[in-house]
N, CA, C and O atoms as a GROMACS GRO file, in nm:
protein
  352
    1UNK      N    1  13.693  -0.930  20.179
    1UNK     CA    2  13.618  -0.962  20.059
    1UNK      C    3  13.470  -0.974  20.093
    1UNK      O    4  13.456  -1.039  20.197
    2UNK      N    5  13.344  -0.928  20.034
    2UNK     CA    6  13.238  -0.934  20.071
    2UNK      C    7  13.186  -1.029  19.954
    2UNK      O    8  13.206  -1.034  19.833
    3UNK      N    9  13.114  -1.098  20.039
    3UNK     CA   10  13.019  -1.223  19.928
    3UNK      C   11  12.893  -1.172  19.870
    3UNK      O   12  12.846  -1.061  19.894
    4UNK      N   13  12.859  -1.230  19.819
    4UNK     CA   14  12.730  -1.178  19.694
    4UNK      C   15  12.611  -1.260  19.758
    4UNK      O   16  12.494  -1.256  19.718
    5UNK      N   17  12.657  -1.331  19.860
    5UNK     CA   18  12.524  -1.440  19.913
    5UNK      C   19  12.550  -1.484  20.097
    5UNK      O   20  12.658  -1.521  20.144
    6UNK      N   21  12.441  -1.469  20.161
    6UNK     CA   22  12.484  -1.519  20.311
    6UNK      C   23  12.534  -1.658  20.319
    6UNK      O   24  12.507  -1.738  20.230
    7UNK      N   25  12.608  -1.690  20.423
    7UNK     CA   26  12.642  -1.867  20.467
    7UNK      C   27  12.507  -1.928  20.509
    7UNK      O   28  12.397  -1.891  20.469
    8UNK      N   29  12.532  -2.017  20.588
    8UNK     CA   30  12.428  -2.035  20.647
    8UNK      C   31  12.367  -2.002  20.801
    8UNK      O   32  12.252  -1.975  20.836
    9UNK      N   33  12.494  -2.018  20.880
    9UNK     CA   34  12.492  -1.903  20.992
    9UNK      C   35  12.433  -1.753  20.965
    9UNK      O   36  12.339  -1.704  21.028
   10UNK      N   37  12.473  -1.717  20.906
   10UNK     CA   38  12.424  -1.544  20.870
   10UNK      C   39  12.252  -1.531  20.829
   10UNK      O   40  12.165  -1.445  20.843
   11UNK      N   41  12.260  -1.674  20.770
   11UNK     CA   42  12.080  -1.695  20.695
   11UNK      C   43  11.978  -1.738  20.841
   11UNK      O   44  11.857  -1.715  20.846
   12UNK      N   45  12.038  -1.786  20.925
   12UNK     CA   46  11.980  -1.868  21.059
   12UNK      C   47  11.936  -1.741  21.135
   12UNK      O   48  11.824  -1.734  21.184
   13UNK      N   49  12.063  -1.599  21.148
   13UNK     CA   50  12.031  -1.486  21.183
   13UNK      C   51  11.946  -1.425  21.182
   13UNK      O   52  11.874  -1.389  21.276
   14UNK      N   53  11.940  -1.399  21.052
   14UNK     CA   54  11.860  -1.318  20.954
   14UNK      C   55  11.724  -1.342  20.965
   14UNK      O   56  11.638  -1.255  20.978
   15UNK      N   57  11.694  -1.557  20.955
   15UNK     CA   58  11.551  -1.501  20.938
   15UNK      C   59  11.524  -1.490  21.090
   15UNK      O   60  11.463  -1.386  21.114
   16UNK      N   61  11.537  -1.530  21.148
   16UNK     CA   62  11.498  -1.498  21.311
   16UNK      C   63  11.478  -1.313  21.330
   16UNK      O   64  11.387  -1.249  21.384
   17UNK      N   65  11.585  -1.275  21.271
   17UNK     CA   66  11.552  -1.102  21.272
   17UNK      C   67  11.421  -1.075  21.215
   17UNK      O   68  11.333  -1.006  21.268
   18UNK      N   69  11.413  -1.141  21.092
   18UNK     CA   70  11.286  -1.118  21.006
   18UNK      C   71  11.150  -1.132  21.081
   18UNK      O   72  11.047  -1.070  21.055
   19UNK      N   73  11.171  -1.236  21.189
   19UNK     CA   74  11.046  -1.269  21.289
   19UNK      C   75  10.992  -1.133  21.320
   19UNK      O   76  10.881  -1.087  21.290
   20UNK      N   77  11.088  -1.078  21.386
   20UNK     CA   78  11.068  -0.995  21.427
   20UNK      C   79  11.058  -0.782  21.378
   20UNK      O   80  11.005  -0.686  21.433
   21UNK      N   81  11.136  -0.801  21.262
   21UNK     CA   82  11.138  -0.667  21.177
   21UNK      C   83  11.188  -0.670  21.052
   21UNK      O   84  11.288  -0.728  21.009
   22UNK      N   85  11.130  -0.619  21.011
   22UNK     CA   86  11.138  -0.600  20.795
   22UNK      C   87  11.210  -0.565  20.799
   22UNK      O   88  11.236  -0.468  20.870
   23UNK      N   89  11.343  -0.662  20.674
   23UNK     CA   90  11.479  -0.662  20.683
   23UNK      C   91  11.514  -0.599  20.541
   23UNK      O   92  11.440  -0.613  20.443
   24UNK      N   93  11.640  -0.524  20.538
   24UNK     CA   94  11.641  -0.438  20.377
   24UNK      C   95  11.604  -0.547  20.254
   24UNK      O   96  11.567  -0.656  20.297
   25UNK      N   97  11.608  -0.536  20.126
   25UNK     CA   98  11.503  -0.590  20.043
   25UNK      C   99  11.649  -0.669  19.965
   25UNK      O  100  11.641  -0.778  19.908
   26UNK      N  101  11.786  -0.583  19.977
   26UNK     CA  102  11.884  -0.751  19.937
   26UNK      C  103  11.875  -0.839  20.032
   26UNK      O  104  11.863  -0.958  20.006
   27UNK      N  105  11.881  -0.794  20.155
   27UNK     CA  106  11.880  -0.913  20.252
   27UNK      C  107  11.775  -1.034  20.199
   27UNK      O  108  11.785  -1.154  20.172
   28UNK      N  109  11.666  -0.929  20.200
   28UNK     CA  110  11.551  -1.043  20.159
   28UNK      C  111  11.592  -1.157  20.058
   28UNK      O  112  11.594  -1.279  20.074
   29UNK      N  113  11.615  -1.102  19.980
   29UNK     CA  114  11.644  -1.106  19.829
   29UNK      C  115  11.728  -1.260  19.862
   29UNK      O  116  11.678  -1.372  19.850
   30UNK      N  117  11.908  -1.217  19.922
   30UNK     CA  118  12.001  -1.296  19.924
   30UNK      C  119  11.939  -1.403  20.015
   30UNK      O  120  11.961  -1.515  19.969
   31UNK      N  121  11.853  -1.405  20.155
   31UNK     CA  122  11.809  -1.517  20.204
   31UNK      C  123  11.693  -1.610  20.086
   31UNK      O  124  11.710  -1.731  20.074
   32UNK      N  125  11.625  -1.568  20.038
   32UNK     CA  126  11.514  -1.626  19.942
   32UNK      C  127  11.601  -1.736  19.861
   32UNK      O  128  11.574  -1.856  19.849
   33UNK      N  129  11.731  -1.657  19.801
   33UNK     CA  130  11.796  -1.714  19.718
   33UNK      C  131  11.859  -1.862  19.787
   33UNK      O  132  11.839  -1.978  19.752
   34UNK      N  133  11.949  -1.801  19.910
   34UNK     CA  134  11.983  -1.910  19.993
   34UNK      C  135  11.881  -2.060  20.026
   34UNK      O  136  11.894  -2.182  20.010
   35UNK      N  137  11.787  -1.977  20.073
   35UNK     CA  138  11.651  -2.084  20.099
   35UNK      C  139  11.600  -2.172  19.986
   35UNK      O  140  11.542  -2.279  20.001
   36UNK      N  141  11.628  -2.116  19.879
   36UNK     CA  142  11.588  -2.183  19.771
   36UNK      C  143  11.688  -2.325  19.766
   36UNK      O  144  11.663  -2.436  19.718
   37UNK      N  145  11.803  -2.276  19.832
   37UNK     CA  146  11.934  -2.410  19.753
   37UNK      C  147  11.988  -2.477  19.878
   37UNK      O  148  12.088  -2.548  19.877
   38UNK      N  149  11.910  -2.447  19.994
   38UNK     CA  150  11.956  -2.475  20.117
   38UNK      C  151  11.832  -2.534  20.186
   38UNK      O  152  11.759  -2.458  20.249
   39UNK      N  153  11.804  -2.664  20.179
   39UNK     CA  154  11.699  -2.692  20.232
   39UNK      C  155  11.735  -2.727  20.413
   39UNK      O  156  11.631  -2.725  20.479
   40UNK      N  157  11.822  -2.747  20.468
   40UNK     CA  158  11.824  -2.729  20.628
   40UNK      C  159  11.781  -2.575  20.654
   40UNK      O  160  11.720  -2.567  20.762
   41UNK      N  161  11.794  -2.452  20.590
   41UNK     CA  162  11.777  -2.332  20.623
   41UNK      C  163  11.643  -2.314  20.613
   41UNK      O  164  11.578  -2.260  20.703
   42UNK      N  165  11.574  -2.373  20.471
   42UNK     CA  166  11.428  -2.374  20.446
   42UNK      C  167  11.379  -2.457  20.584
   42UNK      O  168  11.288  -2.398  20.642
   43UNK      N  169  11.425  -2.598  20.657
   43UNK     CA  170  11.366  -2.615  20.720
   43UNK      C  171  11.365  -2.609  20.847
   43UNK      O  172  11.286  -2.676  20.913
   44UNK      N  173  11.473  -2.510  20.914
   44UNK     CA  174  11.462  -2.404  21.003
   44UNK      C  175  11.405  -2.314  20.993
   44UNK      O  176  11.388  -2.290  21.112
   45UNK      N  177  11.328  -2.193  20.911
   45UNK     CA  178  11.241  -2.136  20.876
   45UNK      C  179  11.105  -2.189  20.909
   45UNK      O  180  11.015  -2.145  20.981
   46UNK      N  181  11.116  -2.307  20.828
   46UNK     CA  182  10.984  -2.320  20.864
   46UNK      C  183  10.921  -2.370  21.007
   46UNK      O  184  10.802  -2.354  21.037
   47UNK      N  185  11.034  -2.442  21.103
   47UNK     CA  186  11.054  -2.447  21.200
   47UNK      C  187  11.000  -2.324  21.297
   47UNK      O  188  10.900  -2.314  21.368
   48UNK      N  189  11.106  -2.240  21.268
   48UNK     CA  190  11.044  -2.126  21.352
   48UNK      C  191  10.941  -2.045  21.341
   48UNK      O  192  10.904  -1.950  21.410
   49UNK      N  193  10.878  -2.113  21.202
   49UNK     CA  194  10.735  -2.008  21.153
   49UNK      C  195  10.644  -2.118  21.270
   49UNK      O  196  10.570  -2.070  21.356
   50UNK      N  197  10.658  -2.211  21.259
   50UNK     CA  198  10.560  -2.320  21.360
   50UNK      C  199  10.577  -2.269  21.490
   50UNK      O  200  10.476  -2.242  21.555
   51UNK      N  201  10.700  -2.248  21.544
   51UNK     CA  202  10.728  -2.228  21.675
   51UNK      C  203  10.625  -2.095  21.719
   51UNK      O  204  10.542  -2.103  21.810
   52UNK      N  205  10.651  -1.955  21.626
   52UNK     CA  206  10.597  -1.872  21.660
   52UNK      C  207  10.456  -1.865  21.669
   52UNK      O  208  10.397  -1.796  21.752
   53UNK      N  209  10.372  -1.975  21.541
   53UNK     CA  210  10.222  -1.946  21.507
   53UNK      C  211  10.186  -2.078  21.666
   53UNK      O  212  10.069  -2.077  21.704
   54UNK      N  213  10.292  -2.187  21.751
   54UNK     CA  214  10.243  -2.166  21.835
   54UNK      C  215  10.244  -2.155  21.946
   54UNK      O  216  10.196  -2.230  22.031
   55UNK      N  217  10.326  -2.013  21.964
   55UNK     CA  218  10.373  -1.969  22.039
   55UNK      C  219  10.253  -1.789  22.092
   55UNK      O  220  10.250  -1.706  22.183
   56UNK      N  221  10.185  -1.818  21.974
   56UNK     CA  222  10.141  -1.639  21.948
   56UNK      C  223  10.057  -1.639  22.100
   56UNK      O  224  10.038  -1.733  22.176
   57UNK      N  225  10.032  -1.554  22.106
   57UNK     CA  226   9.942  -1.519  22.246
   57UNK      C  227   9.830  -1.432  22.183
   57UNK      O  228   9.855  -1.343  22.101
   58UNK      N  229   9.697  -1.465  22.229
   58UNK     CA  230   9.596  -1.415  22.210
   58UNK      C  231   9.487  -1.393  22.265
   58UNK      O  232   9.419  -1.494  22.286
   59UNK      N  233   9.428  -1.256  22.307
   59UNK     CA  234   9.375  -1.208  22.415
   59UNK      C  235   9.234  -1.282  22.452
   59UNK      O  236   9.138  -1.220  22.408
   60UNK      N  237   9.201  -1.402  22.522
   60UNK     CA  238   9.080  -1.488  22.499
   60UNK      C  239   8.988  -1.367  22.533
   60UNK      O  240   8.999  -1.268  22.606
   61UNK      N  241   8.867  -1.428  22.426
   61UNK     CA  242   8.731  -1.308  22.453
   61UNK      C  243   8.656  -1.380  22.597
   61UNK      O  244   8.646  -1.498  22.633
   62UNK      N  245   8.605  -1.243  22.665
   62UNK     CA  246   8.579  -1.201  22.757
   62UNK      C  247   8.466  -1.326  22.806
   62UNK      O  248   8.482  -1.399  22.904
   63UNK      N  249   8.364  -1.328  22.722
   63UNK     CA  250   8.247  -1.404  22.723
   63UNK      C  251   8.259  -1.542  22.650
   63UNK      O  252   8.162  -1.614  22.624
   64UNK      N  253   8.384  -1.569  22.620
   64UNK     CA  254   8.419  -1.733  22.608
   64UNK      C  255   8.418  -1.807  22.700
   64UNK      O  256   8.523  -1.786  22.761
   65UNK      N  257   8.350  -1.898  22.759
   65UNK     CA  258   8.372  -1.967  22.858
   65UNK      C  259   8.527  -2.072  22.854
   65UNK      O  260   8.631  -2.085  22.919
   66UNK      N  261   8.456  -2.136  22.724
   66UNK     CA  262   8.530  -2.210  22.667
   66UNK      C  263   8.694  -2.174  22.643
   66UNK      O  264   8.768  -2.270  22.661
   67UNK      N  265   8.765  -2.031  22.598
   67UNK     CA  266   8.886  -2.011  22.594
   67UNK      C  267   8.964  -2.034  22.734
   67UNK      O  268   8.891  -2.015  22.831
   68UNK      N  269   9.102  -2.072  22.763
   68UNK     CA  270   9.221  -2.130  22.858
   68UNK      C  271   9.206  -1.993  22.974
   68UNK      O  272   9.216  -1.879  22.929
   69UNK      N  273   9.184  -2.010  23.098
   69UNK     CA  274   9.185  -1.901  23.175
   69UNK      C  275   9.341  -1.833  23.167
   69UNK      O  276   9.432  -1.886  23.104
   70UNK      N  277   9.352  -1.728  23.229
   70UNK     CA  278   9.526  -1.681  23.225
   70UNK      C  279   9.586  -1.718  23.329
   70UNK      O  280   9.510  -1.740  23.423
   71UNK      N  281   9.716  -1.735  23.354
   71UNK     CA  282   9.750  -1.764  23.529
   71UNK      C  283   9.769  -1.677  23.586
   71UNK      O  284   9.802  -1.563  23.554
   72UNK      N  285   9.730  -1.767  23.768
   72UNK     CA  286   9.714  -1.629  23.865
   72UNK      C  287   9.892  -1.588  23.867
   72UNK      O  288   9.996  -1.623  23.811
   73UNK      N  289   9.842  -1.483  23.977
   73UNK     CA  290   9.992  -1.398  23.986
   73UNK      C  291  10.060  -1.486  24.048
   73UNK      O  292  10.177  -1.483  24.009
   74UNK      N  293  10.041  -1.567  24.130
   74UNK     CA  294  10.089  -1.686  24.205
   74UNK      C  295  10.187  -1.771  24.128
   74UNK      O  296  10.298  -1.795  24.175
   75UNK      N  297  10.153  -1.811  24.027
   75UNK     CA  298  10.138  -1.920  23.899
   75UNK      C  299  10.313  -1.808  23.789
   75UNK      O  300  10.425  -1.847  23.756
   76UNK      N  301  10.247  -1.684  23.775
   76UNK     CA  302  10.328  -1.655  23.712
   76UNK      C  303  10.477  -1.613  23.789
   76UNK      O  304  10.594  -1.623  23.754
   77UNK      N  305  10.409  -1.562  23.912
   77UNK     CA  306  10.569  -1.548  23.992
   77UNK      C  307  10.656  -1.666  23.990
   77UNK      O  308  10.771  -1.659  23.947
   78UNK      N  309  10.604  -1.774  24.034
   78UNK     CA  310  10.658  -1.927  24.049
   78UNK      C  311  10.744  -1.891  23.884
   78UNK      O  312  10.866  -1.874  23.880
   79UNK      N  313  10.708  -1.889  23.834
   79UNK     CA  314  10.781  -1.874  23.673
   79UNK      C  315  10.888  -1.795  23.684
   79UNK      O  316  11.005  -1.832  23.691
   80UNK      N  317  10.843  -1.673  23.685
   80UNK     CA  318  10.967  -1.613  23.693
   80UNK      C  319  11.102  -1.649  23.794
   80UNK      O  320  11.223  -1.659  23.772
   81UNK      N  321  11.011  -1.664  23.925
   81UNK     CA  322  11.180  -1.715  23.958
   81UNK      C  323  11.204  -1.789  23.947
   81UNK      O  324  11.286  -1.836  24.026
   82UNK      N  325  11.152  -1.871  23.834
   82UNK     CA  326  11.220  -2.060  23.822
   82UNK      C  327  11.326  -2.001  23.690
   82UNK      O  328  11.446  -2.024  23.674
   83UNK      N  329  11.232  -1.917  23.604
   83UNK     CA  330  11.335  -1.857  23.484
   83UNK      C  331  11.466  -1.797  23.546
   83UNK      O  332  11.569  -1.848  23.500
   84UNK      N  333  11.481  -1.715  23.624
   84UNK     CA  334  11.582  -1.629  23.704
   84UNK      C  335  11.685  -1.681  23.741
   84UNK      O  336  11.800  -1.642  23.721
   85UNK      N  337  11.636  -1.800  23.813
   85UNK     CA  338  11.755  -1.890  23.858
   85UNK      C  339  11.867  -1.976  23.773
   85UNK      O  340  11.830  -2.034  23.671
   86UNK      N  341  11.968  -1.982  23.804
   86UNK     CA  342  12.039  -2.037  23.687
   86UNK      C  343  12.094  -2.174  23.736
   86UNK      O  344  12.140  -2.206  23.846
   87UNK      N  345  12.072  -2.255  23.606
   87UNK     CA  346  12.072  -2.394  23.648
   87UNK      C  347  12.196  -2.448  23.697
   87UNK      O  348  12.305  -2.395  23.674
   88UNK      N  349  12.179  -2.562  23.770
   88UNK     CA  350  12.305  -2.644  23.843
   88UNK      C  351  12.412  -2.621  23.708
   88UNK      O  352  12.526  -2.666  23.711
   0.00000   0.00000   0.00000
């Protein structure tokens, strides 16, 4: 049987897909609707709209003194293999 509207699992999906790529226009449609009557979904959304705006990365100008330097290669290797490793 197919439903006329997502759960809320399927809506949690969805907008996370949306982060990332324009989703067909019922989808849209059926999450808007959801979001409207589902305020934990509205405020996971908006959740992850925060997460991403601060999360964005942005190329500091050249002649800013003032913008965050980038890390050395040193700095970022240490990262990666701390990510790589899998925890106790």
């Amino acid at each position: 049987m197919i439903h006329w509207m997502f759960n809320c699992k399927e809506v949690s999906k969805k907008v996370s897909q949306s982060m990332d790529a324009s989703l067909p226009v019922h989808h849209r449609l059926m999450i808007t609707i959801h979001l409207l009557m589902c305020k934990y979904c509205s405020r996971f959304k908006k959740q992850l709209l925060i997460i991403k705006k601060a999360v964005r990365i942005e190329k500091p100008a050249e002649d800013d003194p003032c913008q965050t330097a980038s890390l050395s290669k040193a700095t970022r290797e240490r990262i990666k293999k701390a990510v790589k490793e899998e925890p106790p």
